[in-house]
C-alpha positions as CSV (number, residue, x, y, z in Angstrom):
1,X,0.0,0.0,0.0
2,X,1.7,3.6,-1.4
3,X,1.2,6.2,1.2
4,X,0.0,9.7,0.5
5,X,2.9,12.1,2.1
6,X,1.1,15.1,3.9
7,X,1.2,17.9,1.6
8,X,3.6,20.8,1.9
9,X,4.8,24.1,1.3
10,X,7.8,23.7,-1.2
11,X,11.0,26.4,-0.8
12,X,11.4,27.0,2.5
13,X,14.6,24.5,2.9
14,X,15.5,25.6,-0.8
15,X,16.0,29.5,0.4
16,X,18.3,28.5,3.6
17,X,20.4,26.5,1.3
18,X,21.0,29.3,-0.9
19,X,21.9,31.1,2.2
20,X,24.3,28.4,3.0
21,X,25.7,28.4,-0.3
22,X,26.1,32.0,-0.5
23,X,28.2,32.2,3.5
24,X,30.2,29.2,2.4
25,X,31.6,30.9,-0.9
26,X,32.1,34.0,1.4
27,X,34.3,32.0,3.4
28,X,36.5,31.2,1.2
29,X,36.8,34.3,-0.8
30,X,37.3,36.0,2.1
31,X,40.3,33.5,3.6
32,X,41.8,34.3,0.0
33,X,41.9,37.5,0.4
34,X,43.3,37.8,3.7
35,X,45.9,35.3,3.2
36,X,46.6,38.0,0.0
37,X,46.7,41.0,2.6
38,X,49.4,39.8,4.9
39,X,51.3,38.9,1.7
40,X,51.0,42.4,0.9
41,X,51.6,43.8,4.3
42,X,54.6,41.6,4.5
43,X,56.5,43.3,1.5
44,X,55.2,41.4,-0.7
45,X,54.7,43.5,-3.8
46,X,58.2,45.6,-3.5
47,X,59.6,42.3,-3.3
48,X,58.7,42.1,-7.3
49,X,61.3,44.5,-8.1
50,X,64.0,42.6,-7.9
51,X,64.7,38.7,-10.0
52,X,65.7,37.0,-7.2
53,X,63.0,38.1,-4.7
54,X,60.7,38.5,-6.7
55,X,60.3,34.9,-7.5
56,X,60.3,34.4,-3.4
57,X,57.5,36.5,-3.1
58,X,55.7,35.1,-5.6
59,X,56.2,31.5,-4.0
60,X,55.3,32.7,-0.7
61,X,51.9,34.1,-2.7
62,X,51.7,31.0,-4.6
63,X,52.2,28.6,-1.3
64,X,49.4,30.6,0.8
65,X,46.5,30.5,-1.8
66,X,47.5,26.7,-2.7
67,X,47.5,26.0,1.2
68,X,44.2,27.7,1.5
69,X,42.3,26.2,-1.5
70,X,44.0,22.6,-0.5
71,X,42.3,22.8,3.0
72,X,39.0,23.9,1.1
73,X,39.4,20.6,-1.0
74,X,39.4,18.7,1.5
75,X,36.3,20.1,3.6
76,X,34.1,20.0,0.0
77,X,35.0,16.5,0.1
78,X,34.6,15.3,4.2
79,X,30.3,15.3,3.5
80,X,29.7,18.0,6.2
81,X,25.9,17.4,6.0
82,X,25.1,21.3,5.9
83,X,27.2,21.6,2.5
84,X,25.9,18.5,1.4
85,X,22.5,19.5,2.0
86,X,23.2,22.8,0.5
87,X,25.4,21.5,-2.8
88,X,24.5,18.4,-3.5
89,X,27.6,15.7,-4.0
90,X,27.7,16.2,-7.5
91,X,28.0,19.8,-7.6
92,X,30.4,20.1,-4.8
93,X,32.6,17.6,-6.4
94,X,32.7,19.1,-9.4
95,X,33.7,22.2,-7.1
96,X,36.2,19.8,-5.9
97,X,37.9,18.9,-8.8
98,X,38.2,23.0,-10.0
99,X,40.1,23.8,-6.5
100,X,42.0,20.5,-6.8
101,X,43.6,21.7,-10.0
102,X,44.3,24.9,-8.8
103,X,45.7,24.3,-6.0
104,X,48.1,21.4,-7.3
105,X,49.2,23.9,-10.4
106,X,50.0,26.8,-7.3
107,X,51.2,24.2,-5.1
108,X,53.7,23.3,-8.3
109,X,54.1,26.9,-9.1
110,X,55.2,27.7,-5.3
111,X,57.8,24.6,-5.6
112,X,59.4,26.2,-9.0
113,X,59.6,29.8,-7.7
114,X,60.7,29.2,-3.9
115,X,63.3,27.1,-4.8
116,X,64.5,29.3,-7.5
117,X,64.3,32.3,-5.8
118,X,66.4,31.1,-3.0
119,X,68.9,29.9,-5.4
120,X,69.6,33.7,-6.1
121,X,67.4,33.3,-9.1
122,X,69.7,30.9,-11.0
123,X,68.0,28.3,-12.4
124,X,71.6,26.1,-12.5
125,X,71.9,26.5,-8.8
126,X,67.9,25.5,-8.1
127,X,68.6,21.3,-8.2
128,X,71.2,21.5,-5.1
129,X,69.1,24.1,-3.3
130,X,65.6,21.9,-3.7
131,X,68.0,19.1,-2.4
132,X,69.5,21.2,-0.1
133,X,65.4,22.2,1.3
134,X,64.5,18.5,1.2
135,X,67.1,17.3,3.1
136,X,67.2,20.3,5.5
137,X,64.3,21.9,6.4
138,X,61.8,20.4,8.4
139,X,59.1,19.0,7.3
140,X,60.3,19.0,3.9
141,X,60.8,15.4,3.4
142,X,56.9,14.7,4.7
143,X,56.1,17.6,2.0
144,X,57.9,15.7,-0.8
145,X,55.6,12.7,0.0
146,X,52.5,14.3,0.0
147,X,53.6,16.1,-3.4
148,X,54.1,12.8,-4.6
149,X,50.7,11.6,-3.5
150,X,48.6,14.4,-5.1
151,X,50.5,13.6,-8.0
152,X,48.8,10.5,-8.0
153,X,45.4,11.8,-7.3
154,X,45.5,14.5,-9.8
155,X,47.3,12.6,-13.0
156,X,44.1,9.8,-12.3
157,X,41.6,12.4,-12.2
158,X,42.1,13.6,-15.7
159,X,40.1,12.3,-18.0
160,X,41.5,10.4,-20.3
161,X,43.5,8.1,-17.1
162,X,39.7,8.4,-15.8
163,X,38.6,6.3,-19.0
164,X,40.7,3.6,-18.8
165,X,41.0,2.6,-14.9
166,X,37.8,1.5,-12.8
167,X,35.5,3.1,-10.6
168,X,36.7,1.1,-8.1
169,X,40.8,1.7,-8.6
170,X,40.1,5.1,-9.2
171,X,38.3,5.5,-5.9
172,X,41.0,4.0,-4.0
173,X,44.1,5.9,-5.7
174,X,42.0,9.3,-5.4
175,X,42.0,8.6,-1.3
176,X,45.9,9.5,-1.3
177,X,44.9,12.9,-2.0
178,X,43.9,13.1,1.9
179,X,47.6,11.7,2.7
180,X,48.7,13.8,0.1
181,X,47.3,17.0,1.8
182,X,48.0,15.5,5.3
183,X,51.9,15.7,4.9
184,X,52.3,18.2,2.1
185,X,51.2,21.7,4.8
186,X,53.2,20.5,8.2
187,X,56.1,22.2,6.8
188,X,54.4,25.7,6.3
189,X,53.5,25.2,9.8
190,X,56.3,24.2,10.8
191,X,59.1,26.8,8.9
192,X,56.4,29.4,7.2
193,X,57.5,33.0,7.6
194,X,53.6,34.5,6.4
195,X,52.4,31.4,9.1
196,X,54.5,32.5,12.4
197,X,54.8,36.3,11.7
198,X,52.1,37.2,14.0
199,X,49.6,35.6,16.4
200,X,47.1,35.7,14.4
201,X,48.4,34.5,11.5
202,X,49.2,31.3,13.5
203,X,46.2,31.1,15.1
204,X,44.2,31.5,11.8
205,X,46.5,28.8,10.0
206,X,46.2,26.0,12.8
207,X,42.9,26.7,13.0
208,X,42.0,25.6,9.8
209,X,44.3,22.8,9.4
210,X,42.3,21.7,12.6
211,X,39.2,22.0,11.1
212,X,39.7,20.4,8.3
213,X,41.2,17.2,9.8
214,X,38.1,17.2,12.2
215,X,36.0,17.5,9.2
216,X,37.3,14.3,7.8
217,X,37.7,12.5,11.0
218,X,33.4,13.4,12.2
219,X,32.1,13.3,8.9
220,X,34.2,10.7,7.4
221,X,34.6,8.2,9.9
222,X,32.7,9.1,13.3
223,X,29.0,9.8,11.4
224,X,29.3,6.6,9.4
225,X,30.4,4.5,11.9
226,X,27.4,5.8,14.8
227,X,24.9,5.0,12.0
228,X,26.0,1.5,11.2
229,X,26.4,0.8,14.4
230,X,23.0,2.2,15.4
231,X,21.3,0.4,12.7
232,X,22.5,-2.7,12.4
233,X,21.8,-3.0,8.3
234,X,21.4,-6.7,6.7
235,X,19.9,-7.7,3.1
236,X,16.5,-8.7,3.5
237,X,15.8,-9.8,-0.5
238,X,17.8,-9.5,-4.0
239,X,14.6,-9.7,-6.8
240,X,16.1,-9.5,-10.4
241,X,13.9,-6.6,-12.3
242,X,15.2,-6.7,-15.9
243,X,17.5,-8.2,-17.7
244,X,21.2,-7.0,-15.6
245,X,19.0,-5.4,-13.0
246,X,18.4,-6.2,-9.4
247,X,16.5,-4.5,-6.7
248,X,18.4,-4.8,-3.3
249,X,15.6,-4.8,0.2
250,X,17.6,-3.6,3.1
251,X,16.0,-3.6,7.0
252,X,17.4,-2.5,10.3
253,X,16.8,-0.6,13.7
254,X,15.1,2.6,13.9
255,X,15.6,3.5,10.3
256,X,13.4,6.0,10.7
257,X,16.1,7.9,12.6
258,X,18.3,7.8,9.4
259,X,16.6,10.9,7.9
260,X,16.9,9.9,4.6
261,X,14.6,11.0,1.8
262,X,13.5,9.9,-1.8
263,X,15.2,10.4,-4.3
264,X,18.8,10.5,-2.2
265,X,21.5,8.2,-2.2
266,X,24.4,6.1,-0.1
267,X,27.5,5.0,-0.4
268,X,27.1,1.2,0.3
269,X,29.3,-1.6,1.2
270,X,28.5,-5.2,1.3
271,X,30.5,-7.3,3.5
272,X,31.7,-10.6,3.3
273,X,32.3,-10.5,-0.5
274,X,35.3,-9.1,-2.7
275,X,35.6,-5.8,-2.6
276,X,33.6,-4.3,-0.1
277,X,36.4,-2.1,1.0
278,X,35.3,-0.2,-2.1
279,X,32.0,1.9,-1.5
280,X,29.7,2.6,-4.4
281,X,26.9,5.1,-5.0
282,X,23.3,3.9,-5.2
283,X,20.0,6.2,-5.5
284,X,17.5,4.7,-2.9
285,X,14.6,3.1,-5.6
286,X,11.8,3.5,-2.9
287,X,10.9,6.3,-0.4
288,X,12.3,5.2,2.8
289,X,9.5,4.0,5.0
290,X,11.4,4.0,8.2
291,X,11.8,0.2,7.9
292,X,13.5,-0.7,4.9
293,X,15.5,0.6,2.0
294,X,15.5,-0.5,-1.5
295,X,18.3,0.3,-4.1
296,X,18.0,-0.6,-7.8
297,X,21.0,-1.3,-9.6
298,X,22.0,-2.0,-13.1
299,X,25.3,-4.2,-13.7
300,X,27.9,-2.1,-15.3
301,X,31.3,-2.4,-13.1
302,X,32.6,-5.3,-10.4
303,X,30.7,-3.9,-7.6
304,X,27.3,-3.4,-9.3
305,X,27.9,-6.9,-10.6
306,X,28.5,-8.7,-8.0
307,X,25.1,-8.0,-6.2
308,X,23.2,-10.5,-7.7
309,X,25.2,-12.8,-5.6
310,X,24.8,-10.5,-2.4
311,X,22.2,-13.2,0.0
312,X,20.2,-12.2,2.3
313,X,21.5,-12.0,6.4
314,X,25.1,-10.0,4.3
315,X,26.0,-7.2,6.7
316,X,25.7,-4.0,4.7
317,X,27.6,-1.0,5.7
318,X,26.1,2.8,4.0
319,X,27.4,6.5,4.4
320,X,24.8,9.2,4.0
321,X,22.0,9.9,3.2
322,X,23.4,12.1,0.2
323,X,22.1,14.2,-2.6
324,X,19.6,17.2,-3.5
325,X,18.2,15.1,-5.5
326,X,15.4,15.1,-3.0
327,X,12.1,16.9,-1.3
328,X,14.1,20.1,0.1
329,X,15.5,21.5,-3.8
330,X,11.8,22.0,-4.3
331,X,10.3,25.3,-4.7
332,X,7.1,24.7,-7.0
333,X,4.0,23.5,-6.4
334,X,3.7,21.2,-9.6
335,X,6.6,19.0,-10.9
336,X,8.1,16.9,-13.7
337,X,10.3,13.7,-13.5
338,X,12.5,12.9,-16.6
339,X,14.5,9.5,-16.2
340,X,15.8,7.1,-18.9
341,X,17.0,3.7,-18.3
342,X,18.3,2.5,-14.6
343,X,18.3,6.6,-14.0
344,X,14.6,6.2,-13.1
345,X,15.4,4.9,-9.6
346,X,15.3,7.6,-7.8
347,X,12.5,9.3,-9.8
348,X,10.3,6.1,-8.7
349,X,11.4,6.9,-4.9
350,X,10.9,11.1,-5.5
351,X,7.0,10.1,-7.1
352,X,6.2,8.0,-4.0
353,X,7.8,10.4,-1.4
354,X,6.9,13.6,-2.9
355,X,3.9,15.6,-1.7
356,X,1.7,16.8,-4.7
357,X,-2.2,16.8,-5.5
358,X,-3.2,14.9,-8.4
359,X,-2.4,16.0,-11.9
360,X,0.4,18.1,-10.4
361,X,3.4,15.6,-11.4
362,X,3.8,13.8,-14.2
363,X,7.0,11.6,-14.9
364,X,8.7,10.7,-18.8
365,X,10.5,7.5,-18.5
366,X,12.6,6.7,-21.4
367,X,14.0,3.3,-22.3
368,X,15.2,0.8,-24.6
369,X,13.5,-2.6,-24.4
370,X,11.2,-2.9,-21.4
371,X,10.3,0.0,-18.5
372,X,11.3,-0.4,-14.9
373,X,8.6,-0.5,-12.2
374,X,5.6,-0.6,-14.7
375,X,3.5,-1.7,-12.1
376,X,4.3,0.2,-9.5
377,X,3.9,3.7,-11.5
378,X,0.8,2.3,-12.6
379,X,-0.3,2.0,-9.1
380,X,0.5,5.7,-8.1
381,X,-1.1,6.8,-11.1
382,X,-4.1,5.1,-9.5
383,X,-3.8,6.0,-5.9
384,X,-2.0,9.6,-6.2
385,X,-2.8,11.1,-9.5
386,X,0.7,11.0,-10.8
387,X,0.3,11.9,-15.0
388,X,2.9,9.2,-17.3
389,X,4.5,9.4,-20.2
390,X,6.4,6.6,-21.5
391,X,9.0,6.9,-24.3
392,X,10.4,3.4,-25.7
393,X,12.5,2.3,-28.5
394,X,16.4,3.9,-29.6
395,X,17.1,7.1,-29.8
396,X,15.9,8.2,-33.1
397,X,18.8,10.4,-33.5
398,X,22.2,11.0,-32.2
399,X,21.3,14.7,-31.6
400,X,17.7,13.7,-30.0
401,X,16.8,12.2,-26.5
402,X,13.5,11.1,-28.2
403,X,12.8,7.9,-29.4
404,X,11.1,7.1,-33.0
405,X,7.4,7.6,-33.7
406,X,7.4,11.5,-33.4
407,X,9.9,12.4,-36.4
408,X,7.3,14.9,-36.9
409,X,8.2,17.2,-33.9
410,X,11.7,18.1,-32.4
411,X,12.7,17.5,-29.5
412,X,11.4,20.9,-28.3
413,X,7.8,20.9,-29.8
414,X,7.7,17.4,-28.5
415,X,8.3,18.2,-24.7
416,X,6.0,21.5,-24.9
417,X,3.2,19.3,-26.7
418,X,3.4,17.0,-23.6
419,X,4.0,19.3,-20.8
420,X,2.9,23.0,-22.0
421,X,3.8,24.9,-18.3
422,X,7.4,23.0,-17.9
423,X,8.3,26.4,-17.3
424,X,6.4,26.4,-14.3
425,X,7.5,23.4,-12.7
426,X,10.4,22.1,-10.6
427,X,12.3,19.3,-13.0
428,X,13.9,16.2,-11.4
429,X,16.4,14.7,-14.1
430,X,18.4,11.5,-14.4
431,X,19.9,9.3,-17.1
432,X,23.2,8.9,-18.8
433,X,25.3,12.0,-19.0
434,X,25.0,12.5,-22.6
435,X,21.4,11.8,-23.4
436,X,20.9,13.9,-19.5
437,X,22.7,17.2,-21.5
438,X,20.3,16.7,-24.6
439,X,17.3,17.4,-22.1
440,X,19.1,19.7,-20.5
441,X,19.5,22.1,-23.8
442,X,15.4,21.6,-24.2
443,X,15.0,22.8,-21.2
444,X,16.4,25.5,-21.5
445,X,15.2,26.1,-24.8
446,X,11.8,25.7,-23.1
447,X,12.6,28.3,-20.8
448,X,12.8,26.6,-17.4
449,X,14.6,28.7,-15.0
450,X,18.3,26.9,-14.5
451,X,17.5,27.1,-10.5
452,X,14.3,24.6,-11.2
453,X,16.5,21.9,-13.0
454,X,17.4,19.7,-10.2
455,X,19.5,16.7,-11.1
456,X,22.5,14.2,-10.2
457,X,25.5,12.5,-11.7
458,X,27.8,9.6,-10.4
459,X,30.0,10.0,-13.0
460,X,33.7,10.3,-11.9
């Protein structure tokens, strides 16, 4: 039996996390720019005058943004619940990924110009004088390790490594970054003239070298560990739903103290089987009821795959809940779900969990062979009013998200024809990343405000 949620008044929890969004950019803006001051009140610019110090200055610039944006990384990353809530995962990793870059080209910059600045500005001389810092100055050796670790983290995050490793290695190698982080900043502490000039400029600096190690260590590893703990999670059921997909039932104690909502997701870990040290992400696939969860998952890596084999009584470790993919992003009172394929998982949870009258929602779920869940949409269609759309077959065009039957109409006079005041709703969106973008540009070309267009991507 589908429950009706209580209606309610969408936007409330949308506006604070704008206001959460908006302090945490302030933040670090404002750390950026005061790290620049006391550059500046330390000399910093008449130092540019001359060859030698000049490139000393500009390491010493170079070193205190790339420390700065470095501990940001890492507190984007440690799934502080309030940025979480306020981001979404996807959005603050690909955050992430913009500072990581940064940094690590400033943190490479601030290594070519230190060194060669206190070589006189020689460039002969800078080899024996980064041997003679390594070997001399402390801390330096711990920095050349974690150097050598977010070396690692960054050369797999490009793209084209990204391609041609697993999810599952990439996860792992992209953890040395912490390490990386970890032992790269002692020595600034440690030897730093723009960290131990002043009070407060030591204060400031251990300060947030504290806070983001706590981050990591609450968020990280306390949070996730309380919760399992707490909960006790086992596999109740694995039911095969089409051909490569399974649905997984998971029960425990007090789940309905795990605040989790439809259309969010976990990072889960099944134990007992290869591989479990590697978490994945999974979109819950049913609105959590406070006594089971249900996850939907389409084979397509090691971990996905190996959950058809999962049996019931496993021990199942999660982190989260995650995602905005959920209840609070909502600001309108009517609303459209667009999924294709194994992306209509947490659509189905977000039609069950959402509150809405009926003829207010209405869901498109595009696929290839056969539809997930056809009888469980058709039974909130029946008991809540939700409107749906179906959209089968292969794409009829590289360029189209649409499949063949409506040649007649683009993708644009399609989506209006179907849903005339899209405008006017809040959009939920998930599917592969390419055909995702193609709905994405109708959208827009259908005039829905970006800040309606709430969606999700795993990809890494």
């Amino acid at each position: 039996m589908i429950e009706t949620p209580v209606l309610v008044l969408p936007g409330r929890r949308a506006r604070n996390d704008g206001a959460v969004r908006l302090g945490a950019l302030a933040v670090l803006w404002l750390s950026l720019l005061l790290v620049s001051y006391w550059w500046v009140a330390g000399g910093g610019v008449q130092e540019l005058g001359g060859w030698a110090t000049g490139l000393t200055s500009l390491g010493r610039l170079t070193g205190l943004v790339a420390a700065v944006l470095l501990l940001a990384q890492v507190v984007l990353m440690a799934r502080v619940p309030m940025l979480e809530a306020a981001f979404g995962q996807d959005r603050l990793a690909r955050i992430h990924r913009l500072v990581g870059f940064t940094s690590f080209n400033l943190m490479l910059a601030h290594l070519v110009t230190i060194t060669w600045g206190y070589a006189a500005g020689e460039l002969g001389r800078t080899p024996a004088m980064l041997w003679d810092l390594t070997v001399d100055y402390p801390g330096m050796l711990l920095a050349v390790g974690g150097t050598v670790c977010l070396c690692l983290s960054v050369v797999t995050s490009i793209k084209a490594a990204r391609r041609r490793i697993r999810y599952e290695s990439w996860h792992l190698l992209h953890l040395y970054a912490y390490l990386g982080v970890g032992l790269a900043l002692p020595h600034q502490l440690w030897t730093g003239q723009e960290f131990l000039s002043s009070t407060g400029r030591t204060v400031f600096w251990w300060t947030a070298w504290a806070v983001a190690a706590a981050t990591i260590l609450v968020y990280r590893v306390g949070v996730p560990i309380r919760r399992n703990v707490r909960h006790g999670l086992r596999v109740t059921a694995v039911v095969p739903e089409a051909d490569r997909v399974v649905s997984v039932y998971v029960a425990g104690r007090r789940l309905d103290r795990l605040r989790a909502e439809a259309g969010q997701f976990f990072h889960w870990r099944f134990l007992g089987r290869p591989g479990w040290t590697r978490a994945n992400p999974y979109s819950l696939s049913a609105a959590p009821d406070g006594r089971g969860l249900r996850i939907t998952v389409q084979e397509a890596g090691d971990g996905s795959a190996a959950l058809r084999a999962v049996r019931p009584g496993t021990r199942v470790f999660v982190e989260g809940p995650y995602g905005r993919l959920s209840p609070r992003a909502r600001t309108e009172r009517k609303i459209a779900l667009i999924g294709a394929g194994v992306g209509i998982t947490p659509l189905r949870a977000l039609a069950e969990g959402l509150s809405y009258a009926p003829r207010d929602a209405i869901l498109v779920q595009r696929y290839t062979d056969e539809p997930l869940f056809s009888s469980e949409f058709q039974a909130l269609r029946h008991q809540r009013g939700l409107d749906l759309l179906t959209v089968p077959g292969h794409r009829r065009r590289t360029d189209s998200w649409l499949g063949p039957g409506i040649d007649d109409l683009d993708d644009l006079q399609a989506l209006l024809s179907w849903i005339p005041d899209i405008a006017e709703r809040d959009v939920y969106l998930c599917g592969p990343d390419n055909w995702t973008q193609l709905v994405k540009r109708t959208l827009a070309a259908a005039g829905l405000p970006p800040e309606r267009l709430h969606l999700e991507s795993f990809s890494w």
